[in-house]
VEXTI-24400 format. One line per 10 residues: number of its first residue (from 1); for each residue x, y, z of N, C-alpha, C. Coordinates in Angstrom, 1 decimal, padded with zeros to 4 digits. Example, Ala and Ser with C-alpha at 12.3 -4.5 7.8 and 13.67 -1.06 7.14 Angstrom:
2
1	013.2/-005.7/007.8/012.3/-004.5/007.8/013.2/-003.3/007.8; 012.8/-002.2/007.1/013.7/-001.1/007.1/012.9/000.0/007.9 $
//
This chain:
302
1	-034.8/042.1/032.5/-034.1/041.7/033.7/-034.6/040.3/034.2; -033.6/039.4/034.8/-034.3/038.6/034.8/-034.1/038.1/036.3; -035.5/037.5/036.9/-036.0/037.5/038.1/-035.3/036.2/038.4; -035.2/035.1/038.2/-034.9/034.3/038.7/-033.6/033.1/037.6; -032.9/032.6/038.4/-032.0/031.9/037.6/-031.2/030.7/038.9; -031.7/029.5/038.5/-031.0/028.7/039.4/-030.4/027.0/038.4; -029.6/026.2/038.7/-028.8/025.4/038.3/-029.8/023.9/038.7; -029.6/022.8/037.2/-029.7/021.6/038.3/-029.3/020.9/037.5; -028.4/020.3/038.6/-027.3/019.4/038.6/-027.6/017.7/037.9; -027.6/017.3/037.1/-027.9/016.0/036.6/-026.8/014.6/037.0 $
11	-027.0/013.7/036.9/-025.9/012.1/036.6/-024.7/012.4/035.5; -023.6/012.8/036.2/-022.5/012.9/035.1/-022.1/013.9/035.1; -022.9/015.0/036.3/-022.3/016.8/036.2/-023.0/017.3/035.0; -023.9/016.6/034.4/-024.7/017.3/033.1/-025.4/018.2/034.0; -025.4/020.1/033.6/-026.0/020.8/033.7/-026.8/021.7/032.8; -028.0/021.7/033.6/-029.1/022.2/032.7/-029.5/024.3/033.7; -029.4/024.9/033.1/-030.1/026.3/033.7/-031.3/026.7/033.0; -032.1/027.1/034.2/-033.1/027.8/033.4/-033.1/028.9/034.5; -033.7/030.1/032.9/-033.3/031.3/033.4/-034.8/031.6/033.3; -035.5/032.8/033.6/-036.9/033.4/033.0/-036.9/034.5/033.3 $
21	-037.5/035.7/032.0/-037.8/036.9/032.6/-038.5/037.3/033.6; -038.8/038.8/033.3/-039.7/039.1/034.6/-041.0/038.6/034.3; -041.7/038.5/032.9/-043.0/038.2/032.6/-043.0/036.8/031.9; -041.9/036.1/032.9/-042.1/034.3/033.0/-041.7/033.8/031.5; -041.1/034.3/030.7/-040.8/033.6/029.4/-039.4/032.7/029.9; -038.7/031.9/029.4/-037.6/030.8/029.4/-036.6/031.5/028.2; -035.5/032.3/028.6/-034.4/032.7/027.6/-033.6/031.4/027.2; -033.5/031.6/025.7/-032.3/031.0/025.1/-031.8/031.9/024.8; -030.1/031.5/024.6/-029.1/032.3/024.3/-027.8/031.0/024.1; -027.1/031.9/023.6/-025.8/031.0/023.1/-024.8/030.3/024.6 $
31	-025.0/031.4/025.2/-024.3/030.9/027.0/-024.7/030.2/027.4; -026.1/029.9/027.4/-026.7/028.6/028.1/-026.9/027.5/027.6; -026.8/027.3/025.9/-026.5/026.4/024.9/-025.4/025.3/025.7; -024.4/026.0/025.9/-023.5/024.9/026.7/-023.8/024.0/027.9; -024.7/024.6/028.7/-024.8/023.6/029.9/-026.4/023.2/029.7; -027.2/023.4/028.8/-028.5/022.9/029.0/-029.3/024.4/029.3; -030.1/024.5/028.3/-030.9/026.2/028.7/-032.3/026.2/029.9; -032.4/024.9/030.0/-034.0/024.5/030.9/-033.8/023.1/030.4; -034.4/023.0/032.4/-034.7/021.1/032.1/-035.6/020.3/030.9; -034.5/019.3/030.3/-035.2/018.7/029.2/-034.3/019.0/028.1 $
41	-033.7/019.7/028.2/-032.7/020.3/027.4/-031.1/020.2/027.3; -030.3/019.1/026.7/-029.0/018.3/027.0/-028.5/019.6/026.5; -026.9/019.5/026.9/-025.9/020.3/026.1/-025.7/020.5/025.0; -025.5/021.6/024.6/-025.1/021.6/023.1/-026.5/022.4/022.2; -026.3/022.6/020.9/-027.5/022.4/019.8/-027.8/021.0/019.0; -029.3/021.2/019.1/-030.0/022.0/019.0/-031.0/022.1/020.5; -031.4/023.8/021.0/-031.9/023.6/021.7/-033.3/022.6/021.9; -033.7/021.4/022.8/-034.6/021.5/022.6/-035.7/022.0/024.0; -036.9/022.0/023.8/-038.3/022.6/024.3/-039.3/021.5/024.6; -039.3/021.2/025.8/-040.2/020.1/026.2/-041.5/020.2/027.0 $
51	-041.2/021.7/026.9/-042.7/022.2/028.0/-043.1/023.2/027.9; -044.4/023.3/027.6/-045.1/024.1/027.3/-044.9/025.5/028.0; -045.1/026.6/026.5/-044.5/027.8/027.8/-044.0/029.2/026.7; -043.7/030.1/026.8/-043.2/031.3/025.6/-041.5/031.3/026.7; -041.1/031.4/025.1/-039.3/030.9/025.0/-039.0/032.2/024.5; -038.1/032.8/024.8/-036.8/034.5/024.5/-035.8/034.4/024.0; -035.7/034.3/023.0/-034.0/034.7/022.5/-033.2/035.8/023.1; -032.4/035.4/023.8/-031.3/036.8/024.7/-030.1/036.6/023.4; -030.2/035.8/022.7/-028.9/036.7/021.9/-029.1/036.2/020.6; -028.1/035.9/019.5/-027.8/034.8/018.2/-027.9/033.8/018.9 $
61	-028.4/033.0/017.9/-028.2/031.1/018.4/-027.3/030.8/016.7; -025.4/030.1/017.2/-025.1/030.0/016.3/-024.8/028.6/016.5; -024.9/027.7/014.6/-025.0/026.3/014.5/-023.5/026.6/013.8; -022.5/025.5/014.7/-021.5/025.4/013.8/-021.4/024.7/012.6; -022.1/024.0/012.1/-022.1/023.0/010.9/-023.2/022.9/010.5; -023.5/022.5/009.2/-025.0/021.8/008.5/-025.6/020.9/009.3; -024.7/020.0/009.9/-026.1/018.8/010.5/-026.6/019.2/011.6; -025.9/020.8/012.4/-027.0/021.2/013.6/-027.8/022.2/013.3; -028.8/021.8/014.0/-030.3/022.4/014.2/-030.2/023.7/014.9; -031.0/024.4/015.3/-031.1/025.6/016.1/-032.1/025.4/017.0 $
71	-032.9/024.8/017.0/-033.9/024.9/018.1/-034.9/023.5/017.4; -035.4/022.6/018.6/-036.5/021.4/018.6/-037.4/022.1/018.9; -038.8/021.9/018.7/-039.9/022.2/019.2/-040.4/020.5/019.9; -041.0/020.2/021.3/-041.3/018.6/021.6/-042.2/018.9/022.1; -042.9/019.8/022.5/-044.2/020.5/023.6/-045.3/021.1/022.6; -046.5/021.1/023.2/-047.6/021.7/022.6/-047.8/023.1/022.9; -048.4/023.9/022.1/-048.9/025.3/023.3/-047.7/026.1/023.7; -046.6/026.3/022.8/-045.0/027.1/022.7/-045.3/028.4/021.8; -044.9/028.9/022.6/-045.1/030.6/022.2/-043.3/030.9/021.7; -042.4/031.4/020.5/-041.1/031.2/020.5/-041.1/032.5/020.2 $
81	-040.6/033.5/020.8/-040.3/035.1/020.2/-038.3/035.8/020.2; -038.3/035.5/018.8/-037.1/035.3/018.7/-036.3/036.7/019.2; -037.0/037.7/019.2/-037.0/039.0/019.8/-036.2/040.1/019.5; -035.9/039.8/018.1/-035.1/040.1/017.0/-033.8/039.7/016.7; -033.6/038.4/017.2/-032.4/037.9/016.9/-032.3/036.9/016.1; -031.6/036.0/015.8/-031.0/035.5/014.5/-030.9/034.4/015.1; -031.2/033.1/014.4/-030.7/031.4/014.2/-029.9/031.7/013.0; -028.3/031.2/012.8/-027.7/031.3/011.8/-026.7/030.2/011.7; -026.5/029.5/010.5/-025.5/028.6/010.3/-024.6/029.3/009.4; -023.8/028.2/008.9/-023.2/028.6/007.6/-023.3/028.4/006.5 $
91	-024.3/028.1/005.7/-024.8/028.0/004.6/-024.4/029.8/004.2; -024.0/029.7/002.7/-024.4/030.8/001.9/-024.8/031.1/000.5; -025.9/031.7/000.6/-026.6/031.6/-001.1/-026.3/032.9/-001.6; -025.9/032.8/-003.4/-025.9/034.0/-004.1/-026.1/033.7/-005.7; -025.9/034.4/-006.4/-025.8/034.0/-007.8/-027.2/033.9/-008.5; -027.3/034.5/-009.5/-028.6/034.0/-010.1/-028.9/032.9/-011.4; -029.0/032.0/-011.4/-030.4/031.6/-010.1/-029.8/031.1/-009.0; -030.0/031.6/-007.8/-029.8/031.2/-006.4/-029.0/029.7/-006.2; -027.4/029.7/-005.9/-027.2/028.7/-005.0/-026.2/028.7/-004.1; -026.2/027.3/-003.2/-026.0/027.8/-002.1/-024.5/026.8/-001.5 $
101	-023.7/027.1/-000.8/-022.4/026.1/-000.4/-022.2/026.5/001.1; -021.9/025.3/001.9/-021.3/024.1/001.1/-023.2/023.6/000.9; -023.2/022.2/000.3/-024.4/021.5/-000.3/-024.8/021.0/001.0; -026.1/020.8/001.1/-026.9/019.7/001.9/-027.6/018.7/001.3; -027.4/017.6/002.0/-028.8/016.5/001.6/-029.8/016.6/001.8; -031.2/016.9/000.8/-032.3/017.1/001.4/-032.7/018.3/002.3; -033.3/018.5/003.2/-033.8/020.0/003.9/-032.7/019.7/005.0; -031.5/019.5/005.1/-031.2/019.7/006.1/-031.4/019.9/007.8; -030.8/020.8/008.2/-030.7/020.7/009.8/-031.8/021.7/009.6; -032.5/022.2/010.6/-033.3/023.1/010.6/-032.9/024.4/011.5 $
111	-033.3/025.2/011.5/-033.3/026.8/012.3/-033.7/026.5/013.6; -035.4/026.5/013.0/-036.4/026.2/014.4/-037.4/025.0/013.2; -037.4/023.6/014.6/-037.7/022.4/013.7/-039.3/022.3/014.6; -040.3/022.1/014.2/-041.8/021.5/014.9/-042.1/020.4/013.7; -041.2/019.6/012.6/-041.9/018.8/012.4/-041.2/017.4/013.1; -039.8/017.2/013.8/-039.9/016.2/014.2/-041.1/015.4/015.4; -041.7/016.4/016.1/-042.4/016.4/016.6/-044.4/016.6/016.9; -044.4/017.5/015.5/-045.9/017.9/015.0/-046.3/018.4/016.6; -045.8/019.5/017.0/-046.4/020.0/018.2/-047.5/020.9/017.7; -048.4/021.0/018.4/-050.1/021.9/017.9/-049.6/023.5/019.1 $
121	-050.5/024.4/018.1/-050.3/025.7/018.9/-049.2/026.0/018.9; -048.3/026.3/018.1/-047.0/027.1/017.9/-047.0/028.1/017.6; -046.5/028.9/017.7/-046.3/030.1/017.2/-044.6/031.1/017.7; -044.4/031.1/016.0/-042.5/031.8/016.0/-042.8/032.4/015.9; -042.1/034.0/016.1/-042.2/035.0/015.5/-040.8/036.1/016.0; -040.9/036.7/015.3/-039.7/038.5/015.3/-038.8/038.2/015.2; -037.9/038.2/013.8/-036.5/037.6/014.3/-036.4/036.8/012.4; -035.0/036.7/012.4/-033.8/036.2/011.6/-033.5/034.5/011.4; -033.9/033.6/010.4/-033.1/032.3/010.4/-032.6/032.2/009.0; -031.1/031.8/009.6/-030.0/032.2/007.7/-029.2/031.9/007.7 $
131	-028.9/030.5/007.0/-027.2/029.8/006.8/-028.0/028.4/007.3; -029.1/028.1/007.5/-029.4/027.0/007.8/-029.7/026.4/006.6; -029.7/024.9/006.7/-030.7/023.9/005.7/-032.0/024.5/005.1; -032.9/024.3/006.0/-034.1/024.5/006.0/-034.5/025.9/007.1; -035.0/027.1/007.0/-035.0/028.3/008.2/-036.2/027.7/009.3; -037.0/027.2/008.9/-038.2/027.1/010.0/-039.1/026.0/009.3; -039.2/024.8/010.5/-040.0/023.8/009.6/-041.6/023.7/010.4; -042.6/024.2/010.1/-043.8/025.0/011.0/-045.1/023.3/011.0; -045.2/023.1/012.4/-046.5/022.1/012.3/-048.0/022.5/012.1; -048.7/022.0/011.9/-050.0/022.0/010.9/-050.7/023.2/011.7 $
141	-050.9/023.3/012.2/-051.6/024.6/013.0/-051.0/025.5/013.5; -049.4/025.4/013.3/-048.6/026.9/013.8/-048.6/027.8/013.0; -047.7/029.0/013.5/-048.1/030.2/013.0/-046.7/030.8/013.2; -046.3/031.4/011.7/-045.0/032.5/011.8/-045.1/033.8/011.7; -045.0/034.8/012.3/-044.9/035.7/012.4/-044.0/036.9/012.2; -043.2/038.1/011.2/-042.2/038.5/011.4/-041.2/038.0/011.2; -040.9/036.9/010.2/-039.9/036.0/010.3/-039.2/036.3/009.1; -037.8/036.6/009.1/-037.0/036.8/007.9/-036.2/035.4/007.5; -036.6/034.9/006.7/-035.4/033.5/006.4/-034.7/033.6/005.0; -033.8/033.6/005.2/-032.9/034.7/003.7/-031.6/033.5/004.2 $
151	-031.2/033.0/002.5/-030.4/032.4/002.3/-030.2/031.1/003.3; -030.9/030.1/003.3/-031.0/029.0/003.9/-031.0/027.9/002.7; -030.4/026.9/002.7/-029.3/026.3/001.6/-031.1/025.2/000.9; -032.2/024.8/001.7/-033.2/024.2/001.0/-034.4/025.2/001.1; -035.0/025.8/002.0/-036.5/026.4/002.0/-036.2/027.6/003.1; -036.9/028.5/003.2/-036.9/029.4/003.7/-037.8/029.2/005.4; -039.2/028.7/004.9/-039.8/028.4/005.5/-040.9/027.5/005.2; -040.7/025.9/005.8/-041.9/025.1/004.7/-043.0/025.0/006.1; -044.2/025.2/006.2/-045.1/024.9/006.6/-046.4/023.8/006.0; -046.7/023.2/007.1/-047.7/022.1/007.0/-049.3/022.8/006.4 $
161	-050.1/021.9/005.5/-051.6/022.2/005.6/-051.9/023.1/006.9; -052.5/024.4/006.5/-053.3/024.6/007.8/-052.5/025.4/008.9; -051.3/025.5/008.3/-050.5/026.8/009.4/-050.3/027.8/008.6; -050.3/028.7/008.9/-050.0/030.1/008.6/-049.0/031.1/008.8; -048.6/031.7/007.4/-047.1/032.6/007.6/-047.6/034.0/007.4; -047.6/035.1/008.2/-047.4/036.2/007.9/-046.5/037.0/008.0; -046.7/038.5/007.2/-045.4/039.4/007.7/-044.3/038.9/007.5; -044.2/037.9/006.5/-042.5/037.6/006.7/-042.0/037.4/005.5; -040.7/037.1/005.3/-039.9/037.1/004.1/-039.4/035.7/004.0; -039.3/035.8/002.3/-037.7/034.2/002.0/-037.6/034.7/001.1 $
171	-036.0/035.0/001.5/-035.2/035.8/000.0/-034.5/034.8/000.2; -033.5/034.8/-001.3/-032.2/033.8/-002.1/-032.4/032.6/-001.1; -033.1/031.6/-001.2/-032.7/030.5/-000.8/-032.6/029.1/-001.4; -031.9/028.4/-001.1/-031.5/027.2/-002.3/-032.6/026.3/-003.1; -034.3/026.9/-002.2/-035.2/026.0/-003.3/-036.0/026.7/-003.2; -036.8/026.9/-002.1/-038.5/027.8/-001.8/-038.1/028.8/-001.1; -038.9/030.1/-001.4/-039.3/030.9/-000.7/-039.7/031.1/000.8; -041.1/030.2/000.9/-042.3/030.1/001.9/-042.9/029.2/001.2; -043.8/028.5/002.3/-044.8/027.6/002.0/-045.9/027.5/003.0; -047.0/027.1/003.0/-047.7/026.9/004.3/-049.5/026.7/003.6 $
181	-050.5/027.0/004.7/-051.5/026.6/004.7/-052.1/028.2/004.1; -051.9/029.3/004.3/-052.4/030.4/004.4/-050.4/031.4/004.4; -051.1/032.0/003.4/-049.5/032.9/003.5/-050.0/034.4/003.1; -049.9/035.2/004.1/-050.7/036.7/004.2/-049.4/037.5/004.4; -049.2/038.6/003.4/-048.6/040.3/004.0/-047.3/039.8/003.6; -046.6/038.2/002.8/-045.5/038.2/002.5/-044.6/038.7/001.3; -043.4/038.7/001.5/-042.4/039.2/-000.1/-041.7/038.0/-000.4; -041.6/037.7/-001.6/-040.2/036.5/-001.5/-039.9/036.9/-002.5; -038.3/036.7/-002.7/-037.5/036.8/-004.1/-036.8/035.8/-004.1; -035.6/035.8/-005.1/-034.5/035.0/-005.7/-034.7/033.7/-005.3 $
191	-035.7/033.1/-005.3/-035.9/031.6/-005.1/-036.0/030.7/-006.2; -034.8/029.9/-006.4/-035.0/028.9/-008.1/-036.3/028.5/-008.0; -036.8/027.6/-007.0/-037.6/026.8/-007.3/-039.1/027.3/-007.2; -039.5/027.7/-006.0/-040.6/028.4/-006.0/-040.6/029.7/-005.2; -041.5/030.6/-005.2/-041.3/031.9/-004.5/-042.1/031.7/-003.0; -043.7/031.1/-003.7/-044.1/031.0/-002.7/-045.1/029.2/-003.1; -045.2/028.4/-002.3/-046.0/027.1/-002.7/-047.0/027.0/-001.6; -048.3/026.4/-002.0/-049.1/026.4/-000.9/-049.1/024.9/-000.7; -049.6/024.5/000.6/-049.8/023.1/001.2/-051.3/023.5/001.6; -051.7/021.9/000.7/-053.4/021.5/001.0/-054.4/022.3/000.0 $
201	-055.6/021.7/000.0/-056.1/022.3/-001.0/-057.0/023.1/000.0; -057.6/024.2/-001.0/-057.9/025.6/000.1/-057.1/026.5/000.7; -056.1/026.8/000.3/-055.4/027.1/000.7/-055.5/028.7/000.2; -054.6/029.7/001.0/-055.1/031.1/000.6/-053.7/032.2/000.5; -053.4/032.1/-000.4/-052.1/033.2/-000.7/-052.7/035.3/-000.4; -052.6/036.2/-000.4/-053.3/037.1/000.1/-052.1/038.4/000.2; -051.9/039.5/-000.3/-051.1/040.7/-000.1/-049.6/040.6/-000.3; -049.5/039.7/-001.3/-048.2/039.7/-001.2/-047.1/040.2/-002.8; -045.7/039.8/-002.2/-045.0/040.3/-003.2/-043.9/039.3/-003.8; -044.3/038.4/-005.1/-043.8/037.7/-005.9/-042.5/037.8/-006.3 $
211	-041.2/038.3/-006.6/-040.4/038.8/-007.5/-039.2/038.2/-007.9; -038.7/037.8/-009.4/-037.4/037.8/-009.3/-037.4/035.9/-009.0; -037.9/035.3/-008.8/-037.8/034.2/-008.2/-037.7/033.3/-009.9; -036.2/032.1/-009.8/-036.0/032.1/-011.3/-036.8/030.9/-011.8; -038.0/030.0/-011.2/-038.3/029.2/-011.4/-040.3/029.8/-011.3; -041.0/028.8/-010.5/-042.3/029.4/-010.6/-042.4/030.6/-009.4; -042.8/031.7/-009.7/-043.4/032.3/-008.4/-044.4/032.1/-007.4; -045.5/031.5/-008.0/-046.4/030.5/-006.7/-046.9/029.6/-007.6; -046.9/028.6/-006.7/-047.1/027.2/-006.7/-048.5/027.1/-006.1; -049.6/026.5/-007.1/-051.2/026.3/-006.3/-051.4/024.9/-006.5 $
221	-051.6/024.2/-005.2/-052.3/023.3/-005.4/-053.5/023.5/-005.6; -054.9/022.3/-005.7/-056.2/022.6/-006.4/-057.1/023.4/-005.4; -057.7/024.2/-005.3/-058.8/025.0/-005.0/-057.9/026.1/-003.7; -056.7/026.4/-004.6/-056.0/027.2/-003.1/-057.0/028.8/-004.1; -056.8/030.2/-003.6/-057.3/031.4/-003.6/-055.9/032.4/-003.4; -055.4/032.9/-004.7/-054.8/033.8/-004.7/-055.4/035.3/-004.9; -055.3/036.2/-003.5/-056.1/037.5/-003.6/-055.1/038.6/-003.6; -055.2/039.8/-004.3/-054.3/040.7/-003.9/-052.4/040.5/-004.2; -051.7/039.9/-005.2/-050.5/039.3/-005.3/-049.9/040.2/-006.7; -048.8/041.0/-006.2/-048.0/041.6/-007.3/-046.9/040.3/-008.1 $
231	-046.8/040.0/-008.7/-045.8/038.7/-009.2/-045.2/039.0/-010.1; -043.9/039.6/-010.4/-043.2/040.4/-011.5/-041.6/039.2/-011.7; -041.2/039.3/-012.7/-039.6/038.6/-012.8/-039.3/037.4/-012.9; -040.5/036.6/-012.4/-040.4/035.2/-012.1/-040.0/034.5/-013.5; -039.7/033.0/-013.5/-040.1/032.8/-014.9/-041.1/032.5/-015.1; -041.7/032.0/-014.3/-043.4/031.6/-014.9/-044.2/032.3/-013.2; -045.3/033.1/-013.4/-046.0/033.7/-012.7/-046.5/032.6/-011.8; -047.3/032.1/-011.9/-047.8/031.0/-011.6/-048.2/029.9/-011.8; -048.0/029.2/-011.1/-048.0/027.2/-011.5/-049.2/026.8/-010.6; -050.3/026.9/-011.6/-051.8/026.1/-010.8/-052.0/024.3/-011.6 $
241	-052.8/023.8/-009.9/-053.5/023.0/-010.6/-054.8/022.6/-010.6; -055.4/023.3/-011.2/-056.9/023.9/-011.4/-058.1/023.9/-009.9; -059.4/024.2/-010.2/-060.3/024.7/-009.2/-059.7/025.8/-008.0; -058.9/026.8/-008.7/-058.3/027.5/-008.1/-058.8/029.0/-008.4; -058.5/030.2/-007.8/-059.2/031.0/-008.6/-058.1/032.1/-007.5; -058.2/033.4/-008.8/-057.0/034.5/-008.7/-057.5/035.9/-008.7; -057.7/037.2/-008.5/-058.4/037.6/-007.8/-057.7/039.6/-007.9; -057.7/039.8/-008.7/-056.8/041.8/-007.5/-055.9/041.5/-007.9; -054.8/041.0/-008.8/-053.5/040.9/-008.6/-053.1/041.4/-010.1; -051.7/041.3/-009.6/-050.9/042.1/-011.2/-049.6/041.3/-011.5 $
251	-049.9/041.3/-013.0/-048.7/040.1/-013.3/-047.5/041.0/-014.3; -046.3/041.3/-014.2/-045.4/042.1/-014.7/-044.7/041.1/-015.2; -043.9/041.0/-016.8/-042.5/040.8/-017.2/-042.1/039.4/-016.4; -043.4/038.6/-016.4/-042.9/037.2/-016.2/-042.1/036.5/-017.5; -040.8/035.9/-017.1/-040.1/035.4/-018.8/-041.4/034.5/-019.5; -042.1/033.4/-019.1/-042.4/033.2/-019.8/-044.4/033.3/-019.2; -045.7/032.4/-019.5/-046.8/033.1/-019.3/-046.8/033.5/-017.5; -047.5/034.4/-017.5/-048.2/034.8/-016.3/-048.8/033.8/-015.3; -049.4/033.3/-015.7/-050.4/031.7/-015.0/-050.2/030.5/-016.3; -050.0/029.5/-015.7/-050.2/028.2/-016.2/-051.1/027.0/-015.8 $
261	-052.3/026.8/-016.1/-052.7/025.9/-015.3/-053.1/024.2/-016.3; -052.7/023.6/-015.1/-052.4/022.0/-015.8/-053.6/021.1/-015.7; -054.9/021.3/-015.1/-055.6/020.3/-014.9/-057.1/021.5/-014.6; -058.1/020.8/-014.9/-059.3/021.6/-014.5/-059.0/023.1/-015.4; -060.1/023.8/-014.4/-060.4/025.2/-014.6/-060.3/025.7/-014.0; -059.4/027.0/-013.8/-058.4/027.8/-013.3/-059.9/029.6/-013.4; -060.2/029.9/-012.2/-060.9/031.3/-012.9/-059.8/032.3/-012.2; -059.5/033.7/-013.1/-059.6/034.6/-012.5/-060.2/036.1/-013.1; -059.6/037.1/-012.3/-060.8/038.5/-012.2/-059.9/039.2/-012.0; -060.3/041.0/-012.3/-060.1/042.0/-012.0/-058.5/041.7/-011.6 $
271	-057.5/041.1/-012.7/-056.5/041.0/-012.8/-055.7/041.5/-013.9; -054.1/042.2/-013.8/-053.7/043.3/-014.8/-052.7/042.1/-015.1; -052.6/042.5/-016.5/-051.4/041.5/-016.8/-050.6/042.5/-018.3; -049.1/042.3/-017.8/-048.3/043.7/-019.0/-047.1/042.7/-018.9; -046.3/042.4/-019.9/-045.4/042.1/-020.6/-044.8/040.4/-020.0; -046.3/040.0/-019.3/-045.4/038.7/-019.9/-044.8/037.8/-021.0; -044.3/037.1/-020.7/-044.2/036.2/-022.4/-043.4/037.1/-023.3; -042.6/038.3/-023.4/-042.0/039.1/-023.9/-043.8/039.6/-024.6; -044.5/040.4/-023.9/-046.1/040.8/-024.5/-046.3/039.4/-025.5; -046.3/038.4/-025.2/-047.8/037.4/-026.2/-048.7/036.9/-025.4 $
281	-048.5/035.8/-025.1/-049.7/035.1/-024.9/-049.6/035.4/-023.2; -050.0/035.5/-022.5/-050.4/036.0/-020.9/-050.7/034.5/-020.1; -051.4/033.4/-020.5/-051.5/032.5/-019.7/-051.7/031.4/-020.5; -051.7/030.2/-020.1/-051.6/028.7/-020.5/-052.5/027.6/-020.2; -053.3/026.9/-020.7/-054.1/025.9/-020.3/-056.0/026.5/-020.0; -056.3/025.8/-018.8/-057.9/026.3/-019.4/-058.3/026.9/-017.7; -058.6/028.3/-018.7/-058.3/029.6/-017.8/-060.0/030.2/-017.7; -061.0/030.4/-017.1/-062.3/031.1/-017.1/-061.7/032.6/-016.6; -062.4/034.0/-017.5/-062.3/035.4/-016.7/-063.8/035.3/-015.9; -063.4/035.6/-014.7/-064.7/035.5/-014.0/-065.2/037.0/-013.7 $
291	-064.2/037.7/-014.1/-065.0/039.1/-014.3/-063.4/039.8/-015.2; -063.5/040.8/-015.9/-063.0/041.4/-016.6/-061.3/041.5/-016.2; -060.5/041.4/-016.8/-059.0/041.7/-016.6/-058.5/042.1/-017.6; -057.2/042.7/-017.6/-056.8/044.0/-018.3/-055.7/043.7/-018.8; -055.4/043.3/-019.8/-054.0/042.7/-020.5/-053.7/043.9/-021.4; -052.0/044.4/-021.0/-051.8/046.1/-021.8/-053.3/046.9/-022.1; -053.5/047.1/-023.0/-054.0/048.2/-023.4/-055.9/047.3/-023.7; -055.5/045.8/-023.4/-057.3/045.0/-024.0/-057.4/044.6/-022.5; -059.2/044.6/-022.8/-059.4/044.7/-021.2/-060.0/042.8/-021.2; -059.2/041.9/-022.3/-059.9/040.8/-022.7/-058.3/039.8/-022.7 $
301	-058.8/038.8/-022.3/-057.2/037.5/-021.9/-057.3/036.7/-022.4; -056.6/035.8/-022.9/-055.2/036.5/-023.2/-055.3/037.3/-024.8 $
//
């Protein structure tokens, strides 16, 4: 319910509303899109956020076309809880390998955008972005949470070095999965290009679920830490580039090897690996077992 809601009137009759709940959050919704949802914020999409503060989705936020956005990020210290609602355009992806119409240039319009601005302390979470360009474009220290981005015509969700995706998904979308600094508890599928890619070196992939994705299923830059990762269907399990190391995980019926790595030394461990490569060779390039892994029936790789 919401406690307070008052009007202010701008040069030109431009009206801006801000509304807030009872526990002081700032609602967006599609009704107030038209006159300005809070000061700082022109008519129209994409909304934007100029002050610090936790923002509400009261309903869908719909983009009529590719070049609009769904939401700016311009503030530091934004808490955004989409509250199970949806940022949606009209992009739609299908087909295998995944694509998507009508086309975009580049990553498009965004869902929810923090890199025109690289705001610090963000944090999205609960909630739907799909039919956009790009679903969520996350600044270096933000954080996504709960986030479903399914069929968005470039990435699902690209994050900066150093921010972190959990709990969330990127199914069928026109290039990536997810990307980010740290990516924990996620699934991604039907992604041509990659399922999941990391940004920065050190970086830490962690519990997740690889599948189906027709290009690489994760993408490592050098010294990132894959722990705990199911990766089945892809065409290539993984795409490293070495000082990286892989950890608890299981590689299924990748078309072609399970890991590939292009530079350095790649270690992994206590990792299962069954019918890549139609059962031959399980991985590519210069691979150390840093403790025992289990390829079919030899407990020795490849």
């Amino acid at each position: 319910m919401k406690t307070m809601h008052w009007m202010v009137v701008a040069v030109g009759l431009t009206m801006a509303g801000l509304c807030r709940a009872g526990d002081g959050a700032f609602e967006i919704n599609q009704a107030c899109v038209d006159v300005g949802c809070f000061p700082g914020d022109a008519p129209g999409l994409p909304v934007t956020i100029t002050t610090s503060g936790t923002y509400r989705l009261s309903s869908n936020l719909t983009a009529p076309d590719t070049a609009t956005g769904g939401i700016v990020v311009a503030a530091n210290d934004v808490t955004i809880d989409l509250n199970g609602f949806r940022v949606v355009g009209p992009i739609a992806c299908s087909g295998t390998p995944t694509t998507c119409t009508p086309a975009i240039s580049g990553g498009g319009a965004a869902g929810i955008d923090a890199w025109s601005y690289n705001p610090t302390n963000l944090v999205v979470r609960n909630g739907s972005i799909t039919g956009m360009g790009t679903g969520l474009l996350l600044s270096y220290d933000g954080r996504a949470e709960g986030i479903k981005a399914i069929q968005n015509g470039d990435a699902g969700i690209r994050a900066r070095a150093g921010a972190a995706v959990v709990n969330s998904t990127g199914t069928a979308n026109g290039k990536i999965g997810i990307e980010g600094g740290l990516i924990d508890g996620c699934s991604v599928s039907r992604n041509p290009q990659y399922g999941l890619a990391v940004q920065g070196d050190g970086a830490v992939v962690r519990n997740v679920v690889v599948q189906g994705n027709t290009g690489y299923g994760i993408y490592l830059t050098s010294g990132a830490s894959v722990i705990g990762a199911s990766v089945s269907g892809n065409d290539v399990g993984i795409f490293a580039n070495g000082g990286s190391q892989i950890l608890d995980s299981v590689f299924k019926n990748n078309t072609h090897v399970a890991i590939t790595n292009t530079q350095g030394t790649l270690g992994v461990a206590r990792s299962t690996f069954v019918g890549n490569n139609g059962g031959g060779l399980q991985w590519g390039g210069t691979i150390v077992e840093l403790a025992p892994n289990l390829c079919g029936t030899s407990m020795a790789c490849p």
